[in-house]
Backbone as JSON Lines, residues from 0, in Angstrom:
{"i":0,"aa":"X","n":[134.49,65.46,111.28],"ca":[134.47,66.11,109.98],"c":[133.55,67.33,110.08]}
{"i":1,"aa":"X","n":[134.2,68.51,109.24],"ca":[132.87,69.69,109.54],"c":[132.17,69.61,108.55]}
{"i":2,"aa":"X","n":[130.52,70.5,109.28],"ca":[129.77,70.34,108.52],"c":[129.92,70.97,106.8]}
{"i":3,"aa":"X","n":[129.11,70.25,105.84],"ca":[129.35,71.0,104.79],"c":[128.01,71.88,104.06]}
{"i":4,"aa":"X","n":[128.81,72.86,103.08],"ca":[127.78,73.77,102.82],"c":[127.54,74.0,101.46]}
{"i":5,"aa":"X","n":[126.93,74.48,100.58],"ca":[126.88,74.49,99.37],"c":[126.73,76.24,98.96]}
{"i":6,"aa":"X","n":[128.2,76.53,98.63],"ca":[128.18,78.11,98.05],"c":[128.37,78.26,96.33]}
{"i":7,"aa":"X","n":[127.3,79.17,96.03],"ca":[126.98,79.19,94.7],"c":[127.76,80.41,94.27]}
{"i":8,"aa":"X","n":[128.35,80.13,93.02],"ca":[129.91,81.51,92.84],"c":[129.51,81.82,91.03]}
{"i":9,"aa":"X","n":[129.9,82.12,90.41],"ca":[129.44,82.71,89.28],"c":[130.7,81.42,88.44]}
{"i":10,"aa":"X","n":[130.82,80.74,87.1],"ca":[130.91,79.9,86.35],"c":[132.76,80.2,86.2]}
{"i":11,"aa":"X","n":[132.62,81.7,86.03],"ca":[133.91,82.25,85.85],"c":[134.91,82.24,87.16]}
{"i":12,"aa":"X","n":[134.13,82.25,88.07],"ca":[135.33,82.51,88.98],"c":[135.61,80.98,89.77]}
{"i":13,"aa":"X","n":[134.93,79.65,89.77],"ca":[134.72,78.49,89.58],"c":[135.97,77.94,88.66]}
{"i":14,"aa":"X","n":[135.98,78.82,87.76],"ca":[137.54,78.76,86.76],"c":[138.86,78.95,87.13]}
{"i":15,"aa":"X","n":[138.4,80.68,87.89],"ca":[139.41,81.03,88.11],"c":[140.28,79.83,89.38]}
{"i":16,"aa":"X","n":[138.95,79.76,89.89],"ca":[139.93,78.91,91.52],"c":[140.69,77.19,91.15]}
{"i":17,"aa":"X","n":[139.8,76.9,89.96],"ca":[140.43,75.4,89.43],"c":[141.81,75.94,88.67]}
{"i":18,"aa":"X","n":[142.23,77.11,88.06],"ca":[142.77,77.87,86.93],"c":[144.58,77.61,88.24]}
{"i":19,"aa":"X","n":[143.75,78.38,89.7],"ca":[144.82,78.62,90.38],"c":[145.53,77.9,91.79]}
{"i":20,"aa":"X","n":[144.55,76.79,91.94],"ca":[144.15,75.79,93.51],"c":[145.21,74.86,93.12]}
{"i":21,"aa":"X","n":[145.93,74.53,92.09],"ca":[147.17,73.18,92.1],"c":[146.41,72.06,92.66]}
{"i":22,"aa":"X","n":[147.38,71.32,93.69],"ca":[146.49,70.31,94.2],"c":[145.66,70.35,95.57]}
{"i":23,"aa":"X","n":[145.36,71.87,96.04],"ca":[144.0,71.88,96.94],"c":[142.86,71.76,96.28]}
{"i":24,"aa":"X","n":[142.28,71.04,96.88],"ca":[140.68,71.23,96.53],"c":[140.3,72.79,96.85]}
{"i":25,"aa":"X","n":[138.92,73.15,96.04],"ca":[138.93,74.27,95.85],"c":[137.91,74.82,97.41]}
{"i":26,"aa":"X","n":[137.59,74.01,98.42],"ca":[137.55,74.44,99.85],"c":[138.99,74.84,100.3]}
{"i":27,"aa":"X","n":[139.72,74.46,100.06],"ca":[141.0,74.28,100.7],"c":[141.47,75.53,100.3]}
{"i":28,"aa":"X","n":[141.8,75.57,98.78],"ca":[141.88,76.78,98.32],"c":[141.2,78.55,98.79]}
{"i":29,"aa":"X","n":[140.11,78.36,98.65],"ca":[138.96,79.16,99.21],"c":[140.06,79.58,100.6]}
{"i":30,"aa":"X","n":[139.63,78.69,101.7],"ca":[140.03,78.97,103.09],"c":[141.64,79.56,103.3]}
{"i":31,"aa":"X","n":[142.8,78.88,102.27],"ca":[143.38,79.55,102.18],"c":[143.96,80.37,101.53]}
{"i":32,"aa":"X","n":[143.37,81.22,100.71],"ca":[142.57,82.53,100.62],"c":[142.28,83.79,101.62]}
{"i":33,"aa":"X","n":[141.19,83.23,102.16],"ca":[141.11,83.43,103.35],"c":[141.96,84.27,104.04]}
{"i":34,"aa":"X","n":[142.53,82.95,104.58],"ca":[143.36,83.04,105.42],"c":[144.52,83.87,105.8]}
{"i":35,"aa":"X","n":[145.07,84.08,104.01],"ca":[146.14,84.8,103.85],"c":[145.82,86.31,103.95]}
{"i":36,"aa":"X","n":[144.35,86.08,103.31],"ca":[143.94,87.87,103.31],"c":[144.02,88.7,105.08]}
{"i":37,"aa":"X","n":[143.27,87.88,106.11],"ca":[143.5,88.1,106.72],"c":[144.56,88.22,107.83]}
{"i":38,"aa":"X","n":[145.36,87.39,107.69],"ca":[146.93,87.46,108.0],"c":[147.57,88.9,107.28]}
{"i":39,"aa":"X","n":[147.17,89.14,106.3],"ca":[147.78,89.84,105.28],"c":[147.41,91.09,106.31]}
{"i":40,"aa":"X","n":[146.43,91.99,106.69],"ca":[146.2,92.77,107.44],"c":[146.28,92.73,108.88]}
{"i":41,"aa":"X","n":[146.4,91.64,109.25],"ca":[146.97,91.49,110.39],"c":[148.01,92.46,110.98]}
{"i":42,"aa":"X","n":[149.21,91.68,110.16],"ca":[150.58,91.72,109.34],"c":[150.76,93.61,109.07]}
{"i":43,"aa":"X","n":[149.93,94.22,108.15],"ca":[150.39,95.05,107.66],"c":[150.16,96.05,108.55]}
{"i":44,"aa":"X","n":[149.1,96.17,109.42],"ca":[148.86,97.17,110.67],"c":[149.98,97.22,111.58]}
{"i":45,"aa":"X","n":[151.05,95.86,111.62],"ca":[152.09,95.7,112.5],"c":[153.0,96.09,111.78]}
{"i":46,"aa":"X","n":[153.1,96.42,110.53],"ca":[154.64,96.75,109.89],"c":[154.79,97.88,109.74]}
{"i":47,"aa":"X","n":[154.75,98.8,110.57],"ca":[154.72,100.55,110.49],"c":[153.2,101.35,110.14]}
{"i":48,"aa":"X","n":[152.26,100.62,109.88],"ca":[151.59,101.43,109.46],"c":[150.74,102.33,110.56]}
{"i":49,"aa":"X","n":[150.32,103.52,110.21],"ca":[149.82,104.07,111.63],"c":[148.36,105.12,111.23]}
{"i":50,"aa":"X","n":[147.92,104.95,112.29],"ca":[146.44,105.56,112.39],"c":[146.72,107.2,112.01]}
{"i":51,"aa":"X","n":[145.91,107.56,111.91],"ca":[145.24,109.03,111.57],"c":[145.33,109.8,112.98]}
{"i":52,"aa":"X","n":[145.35,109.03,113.82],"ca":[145.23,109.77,115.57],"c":[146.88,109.62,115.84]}
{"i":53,"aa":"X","n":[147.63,108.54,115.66],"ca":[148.52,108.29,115.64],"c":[149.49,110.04,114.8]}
{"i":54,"aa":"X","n":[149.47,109.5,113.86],"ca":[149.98,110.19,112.41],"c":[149.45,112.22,113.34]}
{"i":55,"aa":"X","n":[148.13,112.46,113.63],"ca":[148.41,113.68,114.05],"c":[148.77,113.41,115.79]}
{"i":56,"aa":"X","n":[148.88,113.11,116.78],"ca":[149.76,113.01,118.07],"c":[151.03,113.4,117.49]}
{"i":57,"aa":"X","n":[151.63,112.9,116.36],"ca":[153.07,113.07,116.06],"c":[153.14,114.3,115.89]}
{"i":58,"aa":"X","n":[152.42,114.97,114.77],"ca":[152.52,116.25,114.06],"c":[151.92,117.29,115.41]}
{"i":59,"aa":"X","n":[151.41,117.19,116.25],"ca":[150.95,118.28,117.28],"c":[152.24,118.11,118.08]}
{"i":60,"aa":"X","n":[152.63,117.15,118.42],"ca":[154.02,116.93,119.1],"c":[154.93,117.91,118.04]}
{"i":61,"aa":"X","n":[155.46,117.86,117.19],"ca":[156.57,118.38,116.39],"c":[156.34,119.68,116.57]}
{"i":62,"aa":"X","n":[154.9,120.1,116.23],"ca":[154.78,121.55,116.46],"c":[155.17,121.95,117.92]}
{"i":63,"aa":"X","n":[154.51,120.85,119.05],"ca":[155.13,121.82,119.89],"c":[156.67,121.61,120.47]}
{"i":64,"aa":"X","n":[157.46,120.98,120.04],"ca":[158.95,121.07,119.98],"c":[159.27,122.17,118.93]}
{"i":65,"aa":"X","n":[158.85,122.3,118.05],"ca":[159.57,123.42,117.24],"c":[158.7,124.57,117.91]}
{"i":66,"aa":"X","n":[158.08,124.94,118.4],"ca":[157.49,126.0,119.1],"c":[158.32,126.14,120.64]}
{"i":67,"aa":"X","n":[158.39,125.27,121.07],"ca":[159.7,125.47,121.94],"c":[160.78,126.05,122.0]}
{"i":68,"aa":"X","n":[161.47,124.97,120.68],"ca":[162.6,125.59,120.25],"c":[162.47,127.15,119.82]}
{"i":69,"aa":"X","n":[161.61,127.44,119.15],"ca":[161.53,129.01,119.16],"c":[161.76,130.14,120.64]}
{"i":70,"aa":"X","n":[161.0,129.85,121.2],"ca":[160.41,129.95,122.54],"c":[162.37,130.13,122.89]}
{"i":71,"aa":"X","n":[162.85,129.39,122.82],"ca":[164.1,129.17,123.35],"c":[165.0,130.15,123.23]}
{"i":72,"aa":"X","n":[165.11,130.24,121.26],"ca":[166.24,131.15,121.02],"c":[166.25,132.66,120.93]}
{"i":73,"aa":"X","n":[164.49,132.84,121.57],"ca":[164.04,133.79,121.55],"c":[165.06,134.68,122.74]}
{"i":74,"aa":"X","n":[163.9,133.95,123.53],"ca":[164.38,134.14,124.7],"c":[165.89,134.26,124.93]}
{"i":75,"aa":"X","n":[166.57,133.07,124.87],"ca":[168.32,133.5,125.18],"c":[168.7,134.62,124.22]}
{"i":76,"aa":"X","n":[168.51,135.33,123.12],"ca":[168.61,135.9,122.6],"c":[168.51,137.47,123.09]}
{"i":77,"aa":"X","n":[167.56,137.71,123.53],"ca":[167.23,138.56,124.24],"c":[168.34,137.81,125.62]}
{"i":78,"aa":"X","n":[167.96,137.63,126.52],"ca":[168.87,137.62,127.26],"c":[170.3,137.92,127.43]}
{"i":79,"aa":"X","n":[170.75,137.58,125.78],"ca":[172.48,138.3,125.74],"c":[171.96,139.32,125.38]}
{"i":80,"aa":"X","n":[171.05,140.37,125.02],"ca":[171.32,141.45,124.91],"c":[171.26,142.02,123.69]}
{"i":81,"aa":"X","n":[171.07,140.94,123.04],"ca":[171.1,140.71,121.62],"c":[169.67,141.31,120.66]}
{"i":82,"aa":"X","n":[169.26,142.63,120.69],"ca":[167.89,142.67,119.85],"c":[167.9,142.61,118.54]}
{"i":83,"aa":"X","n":[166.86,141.57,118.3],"ca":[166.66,141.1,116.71],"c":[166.11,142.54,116.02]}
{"i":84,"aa":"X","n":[166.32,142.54,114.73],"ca":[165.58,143.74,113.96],"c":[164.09,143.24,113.86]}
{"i":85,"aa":"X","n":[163.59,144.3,113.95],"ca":[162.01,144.05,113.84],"c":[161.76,143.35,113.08]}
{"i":86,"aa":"X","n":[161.75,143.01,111.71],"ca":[161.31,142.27,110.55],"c":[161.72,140.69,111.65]}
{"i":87,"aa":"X","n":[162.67,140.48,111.74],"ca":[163.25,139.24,112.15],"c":[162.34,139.07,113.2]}
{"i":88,"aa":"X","n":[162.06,139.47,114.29],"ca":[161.15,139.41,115.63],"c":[160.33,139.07,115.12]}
{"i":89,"aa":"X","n":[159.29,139.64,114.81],"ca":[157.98,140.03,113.92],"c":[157.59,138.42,113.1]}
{"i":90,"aa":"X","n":[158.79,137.91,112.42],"ca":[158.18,136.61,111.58],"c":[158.75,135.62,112.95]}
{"i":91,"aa":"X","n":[159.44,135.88,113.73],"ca":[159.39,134.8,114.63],"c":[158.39,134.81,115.68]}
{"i":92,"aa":"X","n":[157.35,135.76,116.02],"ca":[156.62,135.61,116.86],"c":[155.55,135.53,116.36]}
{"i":93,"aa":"X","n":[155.01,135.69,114.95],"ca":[154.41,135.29,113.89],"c":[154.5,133.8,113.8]}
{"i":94,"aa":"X","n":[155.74,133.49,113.94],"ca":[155.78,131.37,113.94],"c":[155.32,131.01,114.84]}
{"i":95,"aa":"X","n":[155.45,131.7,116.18],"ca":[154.97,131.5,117.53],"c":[153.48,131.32,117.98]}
{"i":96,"aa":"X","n":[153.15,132.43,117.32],"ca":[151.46,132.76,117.2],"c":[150.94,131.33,116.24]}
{"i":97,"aa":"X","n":[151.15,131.25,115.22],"ca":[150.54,129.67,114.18],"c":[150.89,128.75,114.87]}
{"i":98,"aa":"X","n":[152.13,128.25,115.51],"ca":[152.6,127.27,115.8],"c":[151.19,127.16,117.4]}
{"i":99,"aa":"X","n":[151.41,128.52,118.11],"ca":[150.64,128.37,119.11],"c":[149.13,127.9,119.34]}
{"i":100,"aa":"X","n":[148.62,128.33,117.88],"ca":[147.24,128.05,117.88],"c":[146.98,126.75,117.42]}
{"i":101,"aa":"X","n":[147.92,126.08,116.92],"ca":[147.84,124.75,117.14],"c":[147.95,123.08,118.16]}
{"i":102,"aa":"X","n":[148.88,124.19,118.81],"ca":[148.96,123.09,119.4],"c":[148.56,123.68,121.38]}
{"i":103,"aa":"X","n":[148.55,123.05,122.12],"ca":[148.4,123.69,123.66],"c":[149.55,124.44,124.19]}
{"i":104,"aa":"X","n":[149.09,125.54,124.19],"ca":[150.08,126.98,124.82],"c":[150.35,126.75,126.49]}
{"i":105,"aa":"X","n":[151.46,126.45,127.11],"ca":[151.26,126.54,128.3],"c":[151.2,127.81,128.43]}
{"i":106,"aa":"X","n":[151.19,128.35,129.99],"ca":[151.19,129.31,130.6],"c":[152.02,129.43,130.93]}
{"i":107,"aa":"X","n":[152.77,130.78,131.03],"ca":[154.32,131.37,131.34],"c":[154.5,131.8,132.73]}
C-alpha cells in the first residue's frame, strides 16, 4: 500500500472534487486528473502541433524555394532572349534582394 499524505485544499474546491469524482474516491479522482492533464499534452505536442524553430525552418525554407523559383524564371527568361521591361525586372530583383536577405544566398 502507498504511503499516505495529508493535502490541505481550500473548502470549495473539496466540493468541487466530491461535486465531480462519481464513485472514485477523491485520491483517485485527484490522480486521475492528473493523469489526464498530462496525457493531455503529451498527446497534443504529437497531434500537429509545432515549435517556433520548427514553424520558422519551414518559412526560411519557403523563402528559399520561392527565391529560387525566381532565380529560375529569371534567368530562362533572359536566356530566350526575352527582356523584361524595366519596371518588371526591377520588382523582381527587388523580390530577390528581400527574399535574399532572409534567407542564405548561395554563391553563383
Amino acid at each position: 500500500m502507498s504511503e499516505k499524505r495529508i493535502l490541505i485544499v481550500d473548502a470549495e474546491l473539496v466540493k468541487r472534487i466530491d461535486d465531480n469524482r462519481g464513485d472514485l474516491a477523491r485520491s483517485e479522482f485527484i490522480d486521475f486528473l492528473i493523469e489526464s492533464q498530462l496525457k493531455e499534452k503529451e498527446d497534443g505536442k504529437k497531434q500537429g502541433g509545432v515549435t517556433r524553430e520548427e514553424f520558422h525552418q519551414f518559412q526560411e525554407g519557403t523563402k528559399e524555394l520561392l527565391r529560387s523559383f525566381l532565380e529560375f524564371f529569371i534567368s530562362y527568361g533572359l536566356e530566350l532572349g526575352k527582356q523584361p521591361s524595366d519596371s518588371e525586372f526591377e520588382h523582381l530583383t527587388h523580390k530577390l534582394q528581400t527574399l535574399g536577405g532572409s534567407a542564405k544566398v548561395k554563391g553563383s
